[in-house]
N, C-alpha and C positions, 0 to 999 in steps of 0.2 A: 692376471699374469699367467695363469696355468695355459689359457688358450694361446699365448702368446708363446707359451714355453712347445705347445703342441705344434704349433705351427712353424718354428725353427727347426725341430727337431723333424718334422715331412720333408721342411726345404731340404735341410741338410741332407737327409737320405735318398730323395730324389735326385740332386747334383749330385751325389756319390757315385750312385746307379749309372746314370748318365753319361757322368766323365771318366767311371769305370770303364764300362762297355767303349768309349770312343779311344780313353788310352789306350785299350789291348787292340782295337782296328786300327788304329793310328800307326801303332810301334808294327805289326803286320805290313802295311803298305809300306812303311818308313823303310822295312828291313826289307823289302822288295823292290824299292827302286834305288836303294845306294848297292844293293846286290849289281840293278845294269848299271849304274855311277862305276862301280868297281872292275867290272869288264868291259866299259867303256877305258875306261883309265889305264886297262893292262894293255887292250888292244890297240890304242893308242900310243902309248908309249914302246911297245913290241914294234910298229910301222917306223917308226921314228929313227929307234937305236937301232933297226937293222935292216927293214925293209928297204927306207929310204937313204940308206946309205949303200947298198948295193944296185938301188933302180931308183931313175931321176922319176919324180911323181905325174902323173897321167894327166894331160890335159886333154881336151875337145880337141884342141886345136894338133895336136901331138899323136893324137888316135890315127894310125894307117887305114888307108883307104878300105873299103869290105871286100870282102873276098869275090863277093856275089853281087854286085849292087841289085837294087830290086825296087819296084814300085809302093810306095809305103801309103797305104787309108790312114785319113784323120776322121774318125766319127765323132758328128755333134749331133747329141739331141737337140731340138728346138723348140720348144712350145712354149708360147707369151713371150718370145724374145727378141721381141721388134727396137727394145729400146739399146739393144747390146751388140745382136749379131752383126748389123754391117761395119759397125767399127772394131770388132773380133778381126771377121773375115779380111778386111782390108789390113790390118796390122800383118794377120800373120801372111797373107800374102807378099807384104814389103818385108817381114821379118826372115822367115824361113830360107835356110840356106841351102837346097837341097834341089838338085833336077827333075825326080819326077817324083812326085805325090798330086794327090786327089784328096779332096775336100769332100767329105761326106754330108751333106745336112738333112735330119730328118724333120718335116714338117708337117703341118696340119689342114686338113684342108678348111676348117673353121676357123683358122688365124691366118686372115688376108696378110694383116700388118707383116709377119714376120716374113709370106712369102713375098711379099712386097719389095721389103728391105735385101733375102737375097739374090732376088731376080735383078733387082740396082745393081748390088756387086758383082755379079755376074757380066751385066753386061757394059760395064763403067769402070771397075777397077782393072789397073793391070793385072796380068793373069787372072781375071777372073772367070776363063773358062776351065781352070780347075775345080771350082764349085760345081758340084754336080748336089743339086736339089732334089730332095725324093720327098714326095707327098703318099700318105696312103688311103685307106677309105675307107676307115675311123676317124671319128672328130676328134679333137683333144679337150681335155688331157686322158691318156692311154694309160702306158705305164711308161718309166724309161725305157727299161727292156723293152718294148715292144717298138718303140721308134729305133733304140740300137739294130734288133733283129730285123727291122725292116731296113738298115743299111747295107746288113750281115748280106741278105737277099741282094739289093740292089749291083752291092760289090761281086757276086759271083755271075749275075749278069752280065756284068761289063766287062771279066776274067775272056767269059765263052766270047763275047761277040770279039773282044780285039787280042784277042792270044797274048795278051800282058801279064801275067801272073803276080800277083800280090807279095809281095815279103813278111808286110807286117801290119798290124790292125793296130792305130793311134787314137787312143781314146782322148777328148778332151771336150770342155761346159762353154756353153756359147759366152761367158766372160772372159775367160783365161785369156790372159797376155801371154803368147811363146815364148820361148827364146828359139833366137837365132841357129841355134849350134844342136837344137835337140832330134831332127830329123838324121842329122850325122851320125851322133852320137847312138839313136835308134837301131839306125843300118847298121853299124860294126857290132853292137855289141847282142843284136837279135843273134847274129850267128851263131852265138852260144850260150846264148838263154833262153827260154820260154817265155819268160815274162821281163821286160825292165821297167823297173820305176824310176823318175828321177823326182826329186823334193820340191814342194810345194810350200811358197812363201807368201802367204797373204802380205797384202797391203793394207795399209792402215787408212782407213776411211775419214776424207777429211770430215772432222768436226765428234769423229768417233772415237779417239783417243784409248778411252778407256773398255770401251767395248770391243767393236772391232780388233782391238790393238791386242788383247788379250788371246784372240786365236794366233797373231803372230809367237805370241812368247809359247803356246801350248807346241806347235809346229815345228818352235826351233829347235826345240827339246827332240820331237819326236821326230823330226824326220834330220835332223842333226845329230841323233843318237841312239835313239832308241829303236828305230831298223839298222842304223849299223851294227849293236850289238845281234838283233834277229837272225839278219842276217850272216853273223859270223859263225852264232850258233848251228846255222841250218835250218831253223823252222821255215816256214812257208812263209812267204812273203805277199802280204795282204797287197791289193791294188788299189790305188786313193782315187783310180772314176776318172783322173785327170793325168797331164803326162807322164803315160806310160804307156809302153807297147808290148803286145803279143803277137808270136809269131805265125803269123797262117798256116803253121800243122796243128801249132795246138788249138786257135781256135777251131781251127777244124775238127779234131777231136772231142772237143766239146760238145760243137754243136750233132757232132753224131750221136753222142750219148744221151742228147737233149733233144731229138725229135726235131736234128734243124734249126735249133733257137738257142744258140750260146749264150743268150744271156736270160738269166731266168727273171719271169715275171712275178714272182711271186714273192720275191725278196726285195725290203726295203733298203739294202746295202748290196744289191747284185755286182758291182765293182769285188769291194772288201769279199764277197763269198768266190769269185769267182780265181783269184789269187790264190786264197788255200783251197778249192777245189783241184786248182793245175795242180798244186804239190801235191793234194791225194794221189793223184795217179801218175807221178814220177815226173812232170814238170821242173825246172827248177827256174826261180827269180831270183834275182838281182837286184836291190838297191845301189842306186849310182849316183854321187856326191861328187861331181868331177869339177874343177873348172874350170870356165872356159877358157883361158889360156894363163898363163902363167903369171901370178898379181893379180888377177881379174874374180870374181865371184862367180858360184856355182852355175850351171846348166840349171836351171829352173826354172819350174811354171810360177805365176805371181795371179792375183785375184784377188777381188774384195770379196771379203766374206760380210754377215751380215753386220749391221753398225746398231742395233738396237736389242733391247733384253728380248722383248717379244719374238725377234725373228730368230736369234740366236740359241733360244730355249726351242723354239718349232724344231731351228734343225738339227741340234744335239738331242734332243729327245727322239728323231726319226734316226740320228746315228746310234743309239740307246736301247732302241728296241730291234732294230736289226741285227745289233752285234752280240749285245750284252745278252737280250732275252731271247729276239726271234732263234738269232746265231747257235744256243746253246741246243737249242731242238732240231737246226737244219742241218750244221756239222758235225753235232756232237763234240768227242772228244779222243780223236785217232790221232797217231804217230807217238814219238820216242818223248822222252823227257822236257827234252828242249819245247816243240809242239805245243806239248799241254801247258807247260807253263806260260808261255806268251799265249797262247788262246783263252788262260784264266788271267793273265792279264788284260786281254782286249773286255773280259767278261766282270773286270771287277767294278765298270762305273758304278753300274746302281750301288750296289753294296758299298763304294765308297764314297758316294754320296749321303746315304743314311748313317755311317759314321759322322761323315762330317756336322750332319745335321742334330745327333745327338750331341757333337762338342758345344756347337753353337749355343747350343739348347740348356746344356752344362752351364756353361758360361754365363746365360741370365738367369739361371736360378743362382748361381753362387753369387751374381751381383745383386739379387735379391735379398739373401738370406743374410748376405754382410749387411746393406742397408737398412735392415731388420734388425738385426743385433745391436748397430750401432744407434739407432733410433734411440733400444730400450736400456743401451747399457751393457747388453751382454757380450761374454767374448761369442769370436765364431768356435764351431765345433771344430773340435781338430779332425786334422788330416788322415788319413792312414797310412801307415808306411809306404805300404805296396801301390797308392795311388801318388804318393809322393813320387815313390823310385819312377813310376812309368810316365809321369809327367815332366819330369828330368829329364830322361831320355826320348821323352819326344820335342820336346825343346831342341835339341842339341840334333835332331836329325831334322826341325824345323828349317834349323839356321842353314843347316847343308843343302836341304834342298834349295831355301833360298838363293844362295850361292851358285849354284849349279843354272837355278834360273838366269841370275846375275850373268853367268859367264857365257850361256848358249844366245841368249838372248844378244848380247854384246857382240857377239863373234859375227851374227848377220847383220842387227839391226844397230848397231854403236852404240855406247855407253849410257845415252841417256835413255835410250831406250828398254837396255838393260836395268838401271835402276827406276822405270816407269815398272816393270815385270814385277817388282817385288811385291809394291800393294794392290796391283793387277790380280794379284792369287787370290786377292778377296773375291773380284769382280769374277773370275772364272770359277771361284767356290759355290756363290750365289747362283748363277747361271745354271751350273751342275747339279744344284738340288732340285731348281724350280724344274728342270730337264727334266730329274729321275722323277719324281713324281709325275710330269705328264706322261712318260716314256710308260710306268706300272699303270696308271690308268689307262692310257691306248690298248697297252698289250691284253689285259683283263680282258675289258668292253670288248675285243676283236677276239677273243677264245684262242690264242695262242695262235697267231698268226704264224703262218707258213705253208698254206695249200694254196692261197686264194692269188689271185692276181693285184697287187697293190698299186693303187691310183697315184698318179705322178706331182705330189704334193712338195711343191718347189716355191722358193722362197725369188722376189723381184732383185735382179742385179742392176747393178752398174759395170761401169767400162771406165778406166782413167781417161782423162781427157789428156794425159803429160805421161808417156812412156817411161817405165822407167828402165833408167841404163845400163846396158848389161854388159 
């Protein structure tokens, strides 16, 4: 019985250790995101009781004409996108509300299929001679940046030869579904931003419920909340790669600083870096929740994200090392208060995955160590106070965040899919860890990526076959 006695007594202090160290991470994050729960909550309720009783609330449709109208670029990268792009391009074709824009697409010259499919829409869909196709002479896959830079190019071409000048540079992925109202919405409010974002709404992959479905709930949060508060504070405002524009001085600027090539190659998140680089140098962004007319839902992009654990870890783990690792060496850690804080938010996955994985971890030794106990008879060890107390209170911010999931999720996707979000957390906690560990393994293996040019490691889309209504 003595080994028996020794052997409770390791479980015990290993589970201690373990769900020590994860309560004190735990109650950290817990007290860092009801911190934005709480200036969501004020600034909210602030727009309500007084905003919106002095000014009727903004619609798309409510927006006065721009002051300037102007020719607005949509860049897509393109490579291996033969199964998505012609039914992109045609949507946003019939979609798009707007008089003059230009389609950008960049392609490959070792991907017939994709040039295939937009040389179809080009020459078959209505307006398809806003499609303007650029090939260049690299084979792919490139990098992105280097298919963007080669639109950046194409677009100043086409400046010189028809005296058109650009307003504003639309970034968007050869999946995304538009909306209708977002070119509008672009022109009026570039006039006084540098960068807009508008929110990005995954769809739910039929037959992916729980995977898929789980980027919806992380989205709604975050681009339901957690850039409203960023942006209330002032920090810079990251760019999500996808609807959103900037406006042709600051790309411009950009790309003078960069040797001509606005978007850098060398970063596996050159969107996200390219946001808080504009605010480095006095840029300012915008996030824009508007919509589109009064009763109706948000101006927003929609997308399948991935519907399986393997594809879904690939691409949180390439968002993991960009932001959390590569990021912390290419940005650093410049500006005021506000800044730093959401940049060591954007910076906390890995580390808050490794909590997580300690609780988990917690959790089957202590269902071991009672299994043990009760085998032989013995009671379990007591608790400690001070892992009691932190375990209480992380409970009690467990349920809030719950809750909050509950309510964001609800507000876009409707009730039942707000209570799918809840044991959803599981599946996005899993996902999170298998991420961070492949995210610390790439970055190691690659010596701290951030000089090199990063190869364009992209995951296979879909395209809805059933628009959804906006």
């Amino acid at each position: 019985m003595a080994a028996l006695d020794v052997l409770i007594w390791l479980a015990a202090g290993i589970t201690r250790e373990l769900m020590l160290f994860a309560a004190v991470g735990l109650l950290i994050g817990g007290i860092d995101d009801l911190a934005i729960d709480l200036l969501y909550l004020v600034r909210s309720g602030w727009r309500s009781a007084v905003v919106y009783r002095r000014h009727r609330a903004a619609t798309a449709e409510s927006l006065p004409p721009p002051d300037r109208p102007g020719r607005l670029a949509i860049f897509i990268g393109a490579w291996d996108e033969s199964g998505v792009i012609a039914a992109m391009l045609r949507a946003a074709l019939a979609r798009l509300d707007h008089g003059d824009y230009r389609i950008y697409v960049g392609v490959y010259p070792n991907d017939p299929a994709t040039i295939a499919a937009v040389r179809h829409v080009r020459r078959h869909a209505a307006g398809g001679r806003r499609v303007r196709m650029v090939s260049g002479a690299l084979a792919g896959p490139t990098t992105k940046a280097e298919a963007l830079n080669r639109l950046w190019r194409a677009m100043l071409v086409d400046e010189a030869r028809e005296g058109v000048p650009v307003k504003a540079i639309v970034l968007h992925d050869a999946e995304d579904v538009v909306h209708p109202c977002e070119l509008r919405v672009f022109d009026r409010l570039i006039e006084r931003f540098d960068l807009v974002q508008l929110p990005v709404l995954p769809l739910i992959v039929p037959g992916s419920r729980w995977v898929s479905g789980h980027y919806c709930d992380e989205f709604a949060e975050a681009h339901g909340k957690q850039l409203v508060v960023r942006e209330a504070l002032g920090a810079g405002m990251p760019s999500a790669g996808v609807g959103c524009a900037i406006s042709r001085a600051a790309m411009q600027g950009m790309a003078d600083r960069a040797g001509g090539r606005p978007f850098d190659a060398a970063s596996l998140t050159e969107d996200y870096e390219m946001g808080l680089r504009l605010g480095d140098h006095g840029g300012r962004g915008v996030f824009v929740r508007l919509p589109a007319a009064a009763g109706r839902g948000p101006v927003a992009i929609r997308a399948y994200f991935p519907a399986t654990i393997d594809t879904a870890v690939r691409q949180k783990a390439r968002w993991m090392t960009g932001i959390a690792l590569a990021g912390w060496v290419r940005l650093g850690w410049r500006g005021g208060l506000a800044e730093r804080w959401m940049r060591l938010r954007d910076r906390r996955a890995v580390l808050a995955a490794i909590v997580l994985a300690a609780a988990y971890a917690g959790l089957v030794c202590a269902a071991a160590t009672f299994a043990l106990c009760f085998a032989i008879g013995r009671p379990m060890p007591e608790v400690p106070p001070l892992l009691q107390g932190l375990t209480a209170i992380n409970a009690g911010l467990m349920l809030w965040r719950a809750l909050v999931r509950f309510v964001m999720v609800r507000a876009t996707y409707g009730w039942r899919e707000g209570l799918r979000a809840i044991p959803r957390m599981l599946v996005a906690n899993l996902i999170a860890m298998m991420a961070a560990r492949r995210a610390v393994a790439a970055y190691v293996r690659s010596g701290r990526p951030g000089g090199a040019a990063v190869p364009w490691d992209k995951t296979s889309h879909a395209f809805p076959t059933i628009l959804p209504a906006e």
